[in-house]
Each structure stands twice: as structure tokens, then as C-alpha cells.
Backbone atoms as SQL, in Angstrom:
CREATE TABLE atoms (id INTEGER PRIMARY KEY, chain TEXT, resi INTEGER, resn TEXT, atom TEXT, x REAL, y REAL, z REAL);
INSERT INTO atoms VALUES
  (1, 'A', 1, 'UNK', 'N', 143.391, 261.860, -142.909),
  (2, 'A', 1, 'UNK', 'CA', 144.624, 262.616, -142.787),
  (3, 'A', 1, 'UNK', 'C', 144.437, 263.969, -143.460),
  (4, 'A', 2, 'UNK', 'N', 144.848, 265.291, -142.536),
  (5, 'A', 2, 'UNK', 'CA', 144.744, 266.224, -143.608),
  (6, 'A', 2, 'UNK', 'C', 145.744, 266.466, -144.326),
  (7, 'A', 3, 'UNK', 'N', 145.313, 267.311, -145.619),
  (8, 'A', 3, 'UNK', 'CA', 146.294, 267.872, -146.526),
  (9, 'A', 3, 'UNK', 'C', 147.387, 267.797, -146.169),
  (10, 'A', 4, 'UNK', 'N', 147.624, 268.875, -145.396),
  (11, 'A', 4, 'UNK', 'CA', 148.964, 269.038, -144.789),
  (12, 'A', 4, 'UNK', 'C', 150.207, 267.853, -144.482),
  (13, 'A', 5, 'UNK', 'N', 149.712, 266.348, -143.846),
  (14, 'A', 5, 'UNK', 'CA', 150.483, 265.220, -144.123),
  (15, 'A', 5, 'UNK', 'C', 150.924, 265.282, -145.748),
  (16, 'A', 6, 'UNK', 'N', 150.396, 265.422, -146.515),
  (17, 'A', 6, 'UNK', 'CA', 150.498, 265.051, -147.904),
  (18, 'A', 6, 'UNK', 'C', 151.800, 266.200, -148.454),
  (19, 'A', 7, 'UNK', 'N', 152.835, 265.298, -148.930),
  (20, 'A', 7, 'UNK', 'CA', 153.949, 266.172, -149.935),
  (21, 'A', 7, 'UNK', 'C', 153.946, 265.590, -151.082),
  (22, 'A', 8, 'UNK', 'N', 153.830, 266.356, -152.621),
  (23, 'A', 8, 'UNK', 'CA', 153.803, 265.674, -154.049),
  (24, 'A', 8, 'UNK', 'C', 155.564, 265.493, -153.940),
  (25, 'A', 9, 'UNK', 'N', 156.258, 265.993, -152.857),
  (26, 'A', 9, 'UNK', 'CA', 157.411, 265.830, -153.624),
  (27, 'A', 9, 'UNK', 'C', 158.200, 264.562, -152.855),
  (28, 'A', 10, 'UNK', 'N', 157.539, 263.783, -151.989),
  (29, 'A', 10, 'UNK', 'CA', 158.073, 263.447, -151.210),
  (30, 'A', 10, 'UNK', 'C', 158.265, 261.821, -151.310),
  (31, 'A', 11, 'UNK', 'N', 159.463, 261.045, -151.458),
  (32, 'A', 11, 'UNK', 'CA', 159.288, 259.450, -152.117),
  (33, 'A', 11, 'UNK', 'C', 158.266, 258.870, -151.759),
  (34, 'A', 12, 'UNK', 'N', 158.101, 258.686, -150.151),
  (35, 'A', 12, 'UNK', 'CA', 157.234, 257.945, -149.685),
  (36, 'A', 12, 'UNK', 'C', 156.336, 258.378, -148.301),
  (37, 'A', 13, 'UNK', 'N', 155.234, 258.151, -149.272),
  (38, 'A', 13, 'UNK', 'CA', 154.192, 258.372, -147.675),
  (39, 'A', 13, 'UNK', 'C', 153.547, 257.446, -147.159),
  (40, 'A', 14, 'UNK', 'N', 153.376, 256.842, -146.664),
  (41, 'A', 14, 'UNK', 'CA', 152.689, 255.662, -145.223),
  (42, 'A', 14, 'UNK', 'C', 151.810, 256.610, -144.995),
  (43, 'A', 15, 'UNK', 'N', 150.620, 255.436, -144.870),
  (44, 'A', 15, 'UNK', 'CA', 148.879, 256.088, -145.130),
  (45, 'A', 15, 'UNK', 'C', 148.286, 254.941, -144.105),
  (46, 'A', 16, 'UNK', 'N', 147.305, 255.212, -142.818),
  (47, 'A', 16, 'UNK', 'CA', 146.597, 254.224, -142.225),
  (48, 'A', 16, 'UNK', 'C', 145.692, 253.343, -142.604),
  (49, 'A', 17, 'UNK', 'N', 145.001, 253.769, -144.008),
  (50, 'A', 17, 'UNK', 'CA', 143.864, 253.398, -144.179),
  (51, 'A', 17, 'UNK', 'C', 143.615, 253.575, -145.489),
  (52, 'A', 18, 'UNK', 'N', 143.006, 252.589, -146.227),
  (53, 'A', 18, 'UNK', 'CA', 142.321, 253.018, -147.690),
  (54, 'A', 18, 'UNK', 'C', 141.432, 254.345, -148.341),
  (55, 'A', 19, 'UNK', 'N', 140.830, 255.012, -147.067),
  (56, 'A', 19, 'UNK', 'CA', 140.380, 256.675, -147.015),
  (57, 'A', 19, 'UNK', 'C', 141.791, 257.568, -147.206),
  (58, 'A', 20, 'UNK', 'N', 142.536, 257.401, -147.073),
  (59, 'A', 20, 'UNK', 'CA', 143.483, 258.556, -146.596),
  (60, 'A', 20, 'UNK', 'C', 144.450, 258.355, -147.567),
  (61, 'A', 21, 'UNK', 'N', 144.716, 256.750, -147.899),
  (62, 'A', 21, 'UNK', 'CA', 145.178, 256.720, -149.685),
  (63, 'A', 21, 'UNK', 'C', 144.939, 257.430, -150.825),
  (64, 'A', 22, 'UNK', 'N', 143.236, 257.131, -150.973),
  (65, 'A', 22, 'UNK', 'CA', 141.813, 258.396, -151.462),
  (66, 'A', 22, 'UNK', 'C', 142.616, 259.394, -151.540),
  (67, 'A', 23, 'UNK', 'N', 142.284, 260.214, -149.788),
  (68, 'A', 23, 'UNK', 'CA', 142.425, 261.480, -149.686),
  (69, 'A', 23, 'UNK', 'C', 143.936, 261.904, -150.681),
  (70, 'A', 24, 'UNK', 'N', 144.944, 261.430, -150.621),
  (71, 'A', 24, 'UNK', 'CA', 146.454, 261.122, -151.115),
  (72, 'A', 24, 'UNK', 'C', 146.663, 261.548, -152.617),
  (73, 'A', 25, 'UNK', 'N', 145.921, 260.604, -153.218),
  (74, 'A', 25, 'UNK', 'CA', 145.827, 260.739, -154.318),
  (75, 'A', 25, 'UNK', 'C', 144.849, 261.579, -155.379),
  (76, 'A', 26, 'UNK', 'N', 144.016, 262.353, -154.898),
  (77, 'A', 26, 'UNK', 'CA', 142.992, 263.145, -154.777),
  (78, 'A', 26, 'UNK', 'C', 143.479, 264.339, -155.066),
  (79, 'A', 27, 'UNK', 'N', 144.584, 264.080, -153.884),
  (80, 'A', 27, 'UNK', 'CA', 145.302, 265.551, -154.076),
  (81, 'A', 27, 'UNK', 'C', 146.778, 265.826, -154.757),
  (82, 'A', 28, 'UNK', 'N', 146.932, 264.857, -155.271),
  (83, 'A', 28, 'UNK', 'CA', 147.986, 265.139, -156.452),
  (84, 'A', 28, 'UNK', 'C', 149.129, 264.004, -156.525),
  (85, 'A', 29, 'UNK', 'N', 149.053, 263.245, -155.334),
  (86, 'A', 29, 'UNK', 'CA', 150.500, 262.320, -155.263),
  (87, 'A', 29, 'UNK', 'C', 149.851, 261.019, -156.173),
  (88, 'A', 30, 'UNK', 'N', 151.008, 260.614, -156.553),
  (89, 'A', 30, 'UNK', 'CA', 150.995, 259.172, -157.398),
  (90, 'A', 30, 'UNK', 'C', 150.997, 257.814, -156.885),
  (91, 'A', 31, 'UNK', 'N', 150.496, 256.798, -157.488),
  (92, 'A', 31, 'UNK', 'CA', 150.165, 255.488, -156.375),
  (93, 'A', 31, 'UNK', 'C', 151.420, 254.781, -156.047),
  (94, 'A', 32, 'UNK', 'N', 152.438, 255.176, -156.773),
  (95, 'A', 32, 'UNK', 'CA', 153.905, 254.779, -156.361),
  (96, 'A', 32, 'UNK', 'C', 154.623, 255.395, -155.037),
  (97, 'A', 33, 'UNK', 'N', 154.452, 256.670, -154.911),
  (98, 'A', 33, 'UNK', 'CA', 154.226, 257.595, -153.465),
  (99, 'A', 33, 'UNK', 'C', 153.252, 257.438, -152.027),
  (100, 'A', 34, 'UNK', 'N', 152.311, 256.537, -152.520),
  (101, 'A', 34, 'UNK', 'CA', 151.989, 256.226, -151.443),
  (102, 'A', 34, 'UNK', 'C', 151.757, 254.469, -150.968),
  (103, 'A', 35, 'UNK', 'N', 151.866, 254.158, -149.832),
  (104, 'A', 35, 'UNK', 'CA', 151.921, 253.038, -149.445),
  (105, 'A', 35, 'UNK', 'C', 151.021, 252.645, -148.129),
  (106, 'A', 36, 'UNK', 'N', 150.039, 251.828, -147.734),
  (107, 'A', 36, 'UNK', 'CA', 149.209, 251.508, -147.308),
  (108, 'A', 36, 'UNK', 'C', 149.376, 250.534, -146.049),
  (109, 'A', 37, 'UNK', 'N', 150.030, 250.953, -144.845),
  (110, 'A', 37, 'UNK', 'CA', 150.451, 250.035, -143.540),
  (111, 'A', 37, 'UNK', 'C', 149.153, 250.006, -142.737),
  (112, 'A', 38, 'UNK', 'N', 148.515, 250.908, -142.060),
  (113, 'A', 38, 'UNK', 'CA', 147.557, 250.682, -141.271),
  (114, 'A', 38, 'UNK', 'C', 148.265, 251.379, -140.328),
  (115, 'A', 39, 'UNK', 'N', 147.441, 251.457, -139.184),
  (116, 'A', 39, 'UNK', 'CA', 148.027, 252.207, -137.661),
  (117, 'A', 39, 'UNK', 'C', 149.273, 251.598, -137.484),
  (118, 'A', 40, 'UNK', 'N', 149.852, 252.605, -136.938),
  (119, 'A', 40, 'UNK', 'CA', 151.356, 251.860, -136.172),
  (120, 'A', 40, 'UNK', 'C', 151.237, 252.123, -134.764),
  (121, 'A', 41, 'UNK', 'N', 150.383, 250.817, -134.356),
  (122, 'A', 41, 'UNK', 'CA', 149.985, 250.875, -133.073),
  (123, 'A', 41, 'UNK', 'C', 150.310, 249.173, -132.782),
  (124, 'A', 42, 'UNK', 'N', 151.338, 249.606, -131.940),
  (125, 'A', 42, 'UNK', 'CA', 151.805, 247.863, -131.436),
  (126, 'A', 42, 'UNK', 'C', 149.811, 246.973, -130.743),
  (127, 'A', 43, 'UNK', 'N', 150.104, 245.438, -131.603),
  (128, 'A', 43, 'UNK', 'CA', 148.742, 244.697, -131.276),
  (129, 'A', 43, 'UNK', 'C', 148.800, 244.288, -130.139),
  (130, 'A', 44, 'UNK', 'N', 149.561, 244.524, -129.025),
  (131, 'A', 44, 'UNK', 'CA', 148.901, 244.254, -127.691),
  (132, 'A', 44, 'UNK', 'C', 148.259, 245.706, -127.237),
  (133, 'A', 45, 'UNK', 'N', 148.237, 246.995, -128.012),
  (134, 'A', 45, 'UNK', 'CA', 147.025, 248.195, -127.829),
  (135, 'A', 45, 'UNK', 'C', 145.982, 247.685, -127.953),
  (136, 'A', 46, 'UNK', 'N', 145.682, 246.553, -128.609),
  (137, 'A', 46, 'UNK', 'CA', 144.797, 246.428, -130.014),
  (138, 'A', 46, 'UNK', 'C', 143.752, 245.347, -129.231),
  (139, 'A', 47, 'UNK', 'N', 144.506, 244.508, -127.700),
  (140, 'A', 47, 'UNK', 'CA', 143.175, 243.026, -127.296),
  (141, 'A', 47, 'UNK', 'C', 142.934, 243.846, -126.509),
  (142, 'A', 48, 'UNK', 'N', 141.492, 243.457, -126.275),
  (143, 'A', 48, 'UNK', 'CA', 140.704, 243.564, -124.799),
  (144, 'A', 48, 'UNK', 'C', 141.305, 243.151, -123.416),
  (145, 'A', 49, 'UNK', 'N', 141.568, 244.424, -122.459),
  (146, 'A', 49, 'UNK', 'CA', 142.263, 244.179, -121.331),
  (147, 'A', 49, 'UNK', 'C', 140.925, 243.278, -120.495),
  (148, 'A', 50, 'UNK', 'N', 140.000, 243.084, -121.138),
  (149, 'A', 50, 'UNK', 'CA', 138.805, 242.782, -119.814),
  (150, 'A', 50, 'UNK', 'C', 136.945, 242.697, -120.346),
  (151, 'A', 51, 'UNK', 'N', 136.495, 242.538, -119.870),
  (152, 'A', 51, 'UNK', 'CA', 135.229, 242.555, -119.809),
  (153, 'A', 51, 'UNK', 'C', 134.632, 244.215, -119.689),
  (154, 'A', 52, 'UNK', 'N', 134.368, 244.521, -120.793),
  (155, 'A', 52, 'UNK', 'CA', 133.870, 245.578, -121.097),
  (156, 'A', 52, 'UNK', 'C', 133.227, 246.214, -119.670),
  (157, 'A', 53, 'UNK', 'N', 131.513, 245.587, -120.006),
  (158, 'A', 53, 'UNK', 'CA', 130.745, 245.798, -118.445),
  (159, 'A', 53, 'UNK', 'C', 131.247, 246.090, -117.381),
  (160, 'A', 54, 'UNK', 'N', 132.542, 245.041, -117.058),
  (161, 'A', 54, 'UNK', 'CA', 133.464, 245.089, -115.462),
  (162, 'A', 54, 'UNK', 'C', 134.375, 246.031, -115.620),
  (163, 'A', 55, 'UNK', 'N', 134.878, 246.447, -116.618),
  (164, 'A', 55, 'UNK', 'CA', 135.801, 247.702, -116.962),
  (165, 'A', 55, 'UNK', 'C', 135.140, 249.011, -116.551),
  (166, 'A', 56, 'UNK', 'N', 134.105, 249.174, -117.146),
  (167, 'A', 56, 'UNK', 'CA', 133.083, 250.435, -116.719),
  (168, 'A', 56, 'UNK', 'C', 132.676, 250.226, -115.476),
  (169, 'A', 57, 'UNK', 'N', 132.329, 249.341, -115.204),
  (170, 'A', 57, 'UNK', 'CA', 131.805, 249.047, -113.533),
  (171, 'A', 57, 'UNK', 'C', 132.869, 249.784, -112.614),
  (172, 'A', 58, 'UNK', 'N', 133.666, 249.105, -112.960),
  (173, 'A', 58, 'UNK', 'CA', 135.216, 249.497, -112.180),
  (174, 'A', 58, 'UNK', 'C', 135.939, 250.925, -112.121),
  (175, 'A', 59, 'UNK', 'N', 135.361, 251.710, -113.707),
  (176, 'A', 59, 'UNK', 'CA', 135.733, 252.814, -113.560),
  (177, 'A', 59, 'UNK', 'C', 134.724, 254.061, -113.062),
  (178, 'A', 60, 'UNK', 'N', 133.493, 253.563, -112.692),
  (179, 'A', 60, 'UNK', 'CA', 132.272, 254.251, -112.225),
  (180, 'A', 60, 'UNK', 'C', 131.448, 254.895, -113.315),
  (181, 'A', 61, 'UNK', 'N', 131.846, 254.423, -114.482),
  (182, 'A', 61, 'UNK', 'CA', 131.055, 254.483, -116.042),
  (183, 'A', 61, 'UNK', 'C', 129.308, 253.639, -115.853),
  (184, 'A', 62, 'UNK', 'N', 128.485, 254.616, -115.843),
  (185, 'A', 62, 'UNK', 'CA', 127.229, 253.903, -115.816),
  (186, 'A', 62, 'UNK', 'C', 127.657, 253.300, -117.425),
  (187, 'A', 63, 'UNK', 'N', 126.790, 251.486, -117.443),
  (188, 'A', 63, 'UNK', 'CA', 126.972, 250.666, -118.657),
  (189, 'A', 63, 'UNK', 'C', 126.193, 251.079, -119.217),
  (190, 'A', 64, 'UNK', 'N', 126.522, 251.147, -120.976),
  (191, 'A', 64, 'UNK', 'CA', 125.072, 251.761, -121.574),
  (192, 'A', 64, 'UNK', 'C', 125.358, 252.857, -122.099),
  (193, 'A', 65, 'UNK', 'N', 125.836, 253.681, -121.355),
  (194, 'A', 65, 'UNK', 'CA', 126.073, 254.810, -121.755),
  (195, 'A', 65, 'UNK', 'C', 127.274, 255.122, -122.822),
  (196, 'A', 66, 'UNK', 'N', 127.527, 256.280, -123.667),
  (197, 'A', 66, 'UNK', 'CA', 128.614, 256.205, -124.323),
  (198, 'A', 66, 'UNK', 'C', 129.629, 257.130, -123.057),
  (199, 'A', 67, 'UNK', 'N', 130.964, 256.712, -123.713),
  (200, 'A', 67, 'UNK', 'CA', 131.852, 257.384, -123.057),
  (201, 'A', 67, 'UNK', 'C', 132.478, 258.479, -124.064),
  (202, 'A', 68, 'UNK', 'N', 132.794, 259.671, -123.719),
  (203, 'A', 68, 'UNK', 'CA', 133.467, 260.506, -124.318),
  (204, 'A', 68, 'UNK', 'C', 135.060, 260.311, -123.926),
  (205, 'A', 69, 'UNK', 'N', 136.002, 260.610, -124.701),
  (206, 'A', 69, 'UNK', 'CA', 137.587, 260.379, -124.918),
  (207, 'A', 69, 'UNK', 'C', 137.861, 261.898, -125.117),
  (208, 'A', 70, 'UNK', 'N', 138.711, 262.763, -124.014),
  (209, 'A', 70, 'UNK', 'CA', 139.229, 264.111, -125.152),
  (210, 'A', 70, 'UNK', 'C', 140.667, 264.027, -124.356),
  (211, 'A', 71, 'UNK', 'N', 141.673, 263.827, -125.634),
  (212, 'A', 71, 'UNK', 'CA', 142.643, 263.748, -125.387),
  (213, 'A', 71, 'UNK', 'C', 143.379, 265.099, -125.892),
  (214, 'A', 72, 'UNK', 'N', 144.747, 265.507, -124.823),
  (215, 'A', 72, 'UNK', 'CA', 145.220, 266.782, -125.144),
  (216, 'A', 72, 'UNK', 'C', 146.679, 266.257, -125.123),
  (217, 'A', 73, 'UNK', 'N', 147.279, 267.256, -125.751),
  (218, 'A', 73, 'UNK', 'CA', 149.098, 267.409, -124.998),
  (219, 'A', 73, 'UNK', 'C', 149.466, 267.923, -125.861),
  (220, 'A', 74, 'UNK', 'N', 150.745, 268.351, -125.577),
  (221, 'A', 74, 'UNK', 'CA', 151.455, 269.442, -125.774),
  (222, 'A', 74, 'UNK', 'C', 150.516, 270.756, -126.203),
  (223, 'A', 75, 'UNK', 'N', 150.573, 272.041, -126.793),
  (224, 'A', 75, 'UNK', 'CA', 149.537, 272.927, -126.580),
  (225, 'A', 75, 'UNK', 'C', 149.153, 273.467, -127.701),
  (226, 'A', 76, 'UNK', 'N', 148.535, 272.415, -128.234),
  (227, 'A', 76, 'UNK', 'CA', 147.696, 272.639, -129.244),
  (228, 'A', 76, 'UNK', 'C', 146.136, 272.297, -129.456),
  (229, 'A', 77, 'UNK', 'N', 145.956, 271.681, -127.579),
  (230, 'A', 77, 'UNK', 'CA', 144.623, 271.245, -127.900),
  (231, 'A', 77, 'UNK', 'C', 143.720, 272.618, -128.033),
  (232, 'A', 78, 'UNK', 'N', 143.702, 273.388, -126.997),
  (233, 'A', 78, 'UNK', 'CA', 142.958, 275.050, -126.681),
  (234, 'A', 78, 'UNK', 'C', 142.480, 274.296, -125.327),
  (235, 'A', 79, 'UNK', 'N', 141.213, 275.205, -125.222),
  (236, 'A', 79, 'UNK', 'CA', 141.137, 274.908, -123.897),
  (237, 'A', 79, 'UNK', 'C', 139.917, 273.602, -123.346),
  (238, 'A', 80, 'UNK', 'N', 140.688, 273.036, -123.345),
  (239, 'A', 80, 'UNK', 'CA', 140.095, 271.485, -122.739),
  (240, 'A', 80, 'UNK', 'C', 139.044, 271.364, -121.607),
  (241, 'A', 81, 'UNK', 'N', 139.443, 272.391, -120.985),
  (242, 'A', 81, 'UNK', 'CA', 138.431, 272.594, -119.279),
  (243, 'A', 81, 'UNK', 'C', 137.063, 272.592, -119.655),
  (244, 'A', 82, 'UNK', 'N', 137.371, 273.635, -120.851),
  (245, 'A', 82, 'UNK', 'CA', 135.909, 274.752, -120.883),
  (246, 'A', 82, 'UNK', 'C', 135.509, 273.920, -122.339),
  (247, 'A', 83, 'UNK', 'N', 135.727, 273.199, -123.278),
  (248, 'A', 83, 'UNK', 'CA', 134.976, 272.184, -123.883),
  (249, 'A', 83, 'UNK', 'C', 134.453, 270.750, -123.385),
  (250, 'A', 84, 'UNK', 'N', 135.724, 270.712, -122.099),
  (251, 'A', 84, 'UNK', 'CA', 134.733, 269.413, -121.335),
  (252, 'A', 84, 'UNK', 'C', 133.441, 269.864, -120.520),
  (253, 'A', 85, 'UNK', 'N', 133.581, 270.797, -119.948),
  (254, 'A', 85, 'UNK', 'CA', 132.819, 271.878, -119.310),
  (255, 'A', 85, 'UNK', 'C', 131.494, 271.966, -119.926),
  (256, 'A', 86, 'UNK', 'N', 131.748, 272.061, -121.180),
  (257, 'A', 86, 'UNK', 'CA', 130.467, 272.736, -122.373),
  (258, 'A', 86, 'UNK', 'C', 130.120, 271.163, -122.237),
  (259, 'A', 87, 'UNK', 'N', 130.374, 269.956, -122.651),
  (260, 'A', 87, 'UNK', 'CA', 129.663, 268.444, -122.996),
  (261, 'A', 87, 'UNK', 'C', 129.342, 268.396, -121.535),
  (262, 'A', 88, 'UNK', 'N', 130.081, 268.545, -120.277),
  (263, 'A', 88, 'UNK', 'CA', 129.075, 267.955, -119.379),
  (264, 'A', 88, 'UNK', 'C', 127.693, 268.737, -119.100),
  (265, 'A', 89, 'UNK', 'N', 127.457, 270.103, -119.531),
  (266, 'A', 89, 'UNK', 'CA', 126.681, 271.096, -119.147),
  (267, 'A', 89, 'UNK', 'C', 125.382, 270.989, -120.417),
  (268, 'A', 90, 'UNK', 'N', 125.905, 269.899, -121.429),
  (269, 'A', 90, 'UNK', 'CA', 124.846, 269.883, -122.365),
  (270, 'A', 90, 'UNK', 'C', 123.496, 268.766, -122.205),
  (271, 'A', 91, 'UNK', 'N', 123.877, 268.466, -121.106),
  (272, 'A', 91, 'UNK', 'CA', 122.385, 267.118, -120.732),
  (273, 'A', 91, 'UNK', 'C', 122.717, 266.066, -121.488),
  (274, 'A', 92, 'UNK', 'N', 123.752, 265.688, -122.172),
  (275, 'A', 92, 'UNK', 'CA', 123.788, 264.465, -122.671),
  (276, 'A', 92, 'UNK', 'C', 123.939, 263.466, -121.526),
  (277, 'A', 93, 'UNK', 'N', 123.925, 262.311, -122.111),
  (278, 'A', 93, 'UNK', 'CA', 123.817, 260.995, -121.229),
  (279, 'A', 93, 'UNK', 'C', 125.356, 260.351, -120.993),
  (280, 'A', 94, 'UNK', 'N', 126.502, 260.647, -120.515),
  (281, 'A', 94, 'UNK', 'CA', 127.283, 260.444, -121.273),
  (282, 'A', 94, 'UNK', 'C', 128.797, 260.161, -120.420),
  (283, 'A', 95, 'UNK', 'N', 129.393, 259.313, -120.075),
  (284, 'A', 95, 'UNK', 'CA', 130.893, 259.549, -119.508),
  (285, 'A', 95, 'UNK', 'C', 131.584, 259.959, -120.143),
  (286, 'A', 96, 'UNK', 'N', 132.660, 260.549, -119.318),
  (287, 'A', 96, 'UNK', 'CA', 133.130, 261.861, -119.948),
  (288, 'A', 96, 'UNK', 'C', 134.433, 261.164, -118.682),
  (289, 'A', 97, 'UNK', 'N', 135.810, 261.091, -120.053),
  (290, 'A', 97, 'UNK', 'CA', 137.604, 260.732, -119.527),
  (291, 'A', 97, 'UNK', 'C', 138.193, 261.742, -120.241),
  (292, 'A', 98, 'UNK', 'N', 139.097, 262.258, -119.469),
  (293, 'A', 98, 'UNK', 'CA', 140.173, 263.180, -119.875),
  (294, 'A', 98, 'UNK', 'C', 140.763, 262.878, -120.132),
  (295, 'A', 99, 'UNK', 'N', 142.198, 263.332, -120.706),
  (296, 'A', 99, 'UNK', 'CA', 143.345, 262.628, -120.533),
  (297, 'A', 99, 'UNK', 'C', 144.606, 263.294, -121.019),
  (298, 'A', 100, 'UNK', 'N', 145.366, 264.033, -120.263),
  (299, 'A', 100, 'UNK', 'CA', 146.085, 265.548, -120.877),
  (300, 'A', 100, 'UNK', 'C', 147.947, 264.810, -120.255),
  (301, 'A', 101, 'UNK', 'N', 148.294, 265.490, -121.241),
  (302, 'A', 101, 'UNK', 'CA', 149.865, 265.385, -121.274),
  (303, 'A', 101, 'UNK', 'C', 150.737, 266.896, -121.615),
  (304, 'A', 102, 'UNK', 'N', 151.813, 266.672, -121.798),
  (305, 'A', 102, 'UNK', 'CA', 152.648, 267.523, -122.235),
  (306, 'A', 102, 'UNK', 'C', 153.489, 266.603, -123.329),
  (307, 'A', 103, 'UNK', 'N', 152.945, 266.150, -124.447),
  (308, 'A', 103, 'UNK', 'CA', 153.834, 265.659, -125.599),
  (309, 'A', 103, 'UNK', 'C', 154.863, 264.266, -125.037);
């Protein structure tokens, strides 16, 4: 988490992870200020929709390979075209998913 999440003045902060507690307290807040949930990502995000292999098969992902993730929305990513642009143009080995919104 950067800095910027972090307020010394603020009762309570919810932190994903034991790093970002670290980071928390590092930078000035007290262990009473912060509190330690994990993602707040509902656990049906969280199982396997499938068989990995048949997932990639299905999405035309050679297996094996890594896949790249660049997610955008609302407009703060910059320009997405021309950094996906730059990874496919670099010879890596590599699938490559977009995935752009508006917030």
C-alpha cells in the first residue's frame, strides 16, 4: 500500500496483509490504528472456475507460457495501447489480456 493510504490521524485503517501493516507502522501510525483483514474480495473470486490447461486452451493461451494481466479504468491508467504495444513488441514469450473500464 502506498503512503498515501496511510493517515496518523485517522481511528482506523484496514490493511490486506502483514507487509502493508509493516509499511503502516513504519510510517508513523500506532498498532491500535491499524487492523489486519486481508483482501475484501468475496471467496467465490477466490476457487478455481476450471482446469487451468482447459481454461488457456479455451482462451487460445499457448500452456506454459505466462500470461500478462494490464488492467485499466477510469483515467488514470496512461496509455495502455502503447505499453501493451511495447510488451508485445519485446520478444517475450508471453499472453498478453487486457482489460479496460471506465471505473
Amino acid at each position: 500500500m502506498h503512503a498515501l493510504w496511510f493517515n496518523r490521524k485517522a481511528d482506523l485503517v484496514i490493511v490486506p496483509s502483514e507487509p502493508a501493516r509493516q509499511n503502516g507502522l513504519s510510517i508513523g501510525l500506532r498498532e491500535d490504528q491499524l487492523r489486519l483483514y486481508g483482501l475484501p474480495v468475496s471467496d467465490r473470486f477466490c476457487q478455481p472456475v476450471g482446469n487451468k490447461a482447459v481454461l488457456k486452451k479455451q482462451f487460445g493461451w499457448e500452456d506454459g507460457n505466462p500470461v500478462v494481466l494490464m488492467v485499466a479504468g477510469g483515467d488514470g491508467m496512461g496509455p495502455m495501447q502503447t505499453t501493451a504495444e511495447a510488451i508485445n513488441a519485446s520478444g517475450l514469450d508471453v499472453s498478453m489480456v487486457l482489460v479496460a473500464g471506465r471505473n
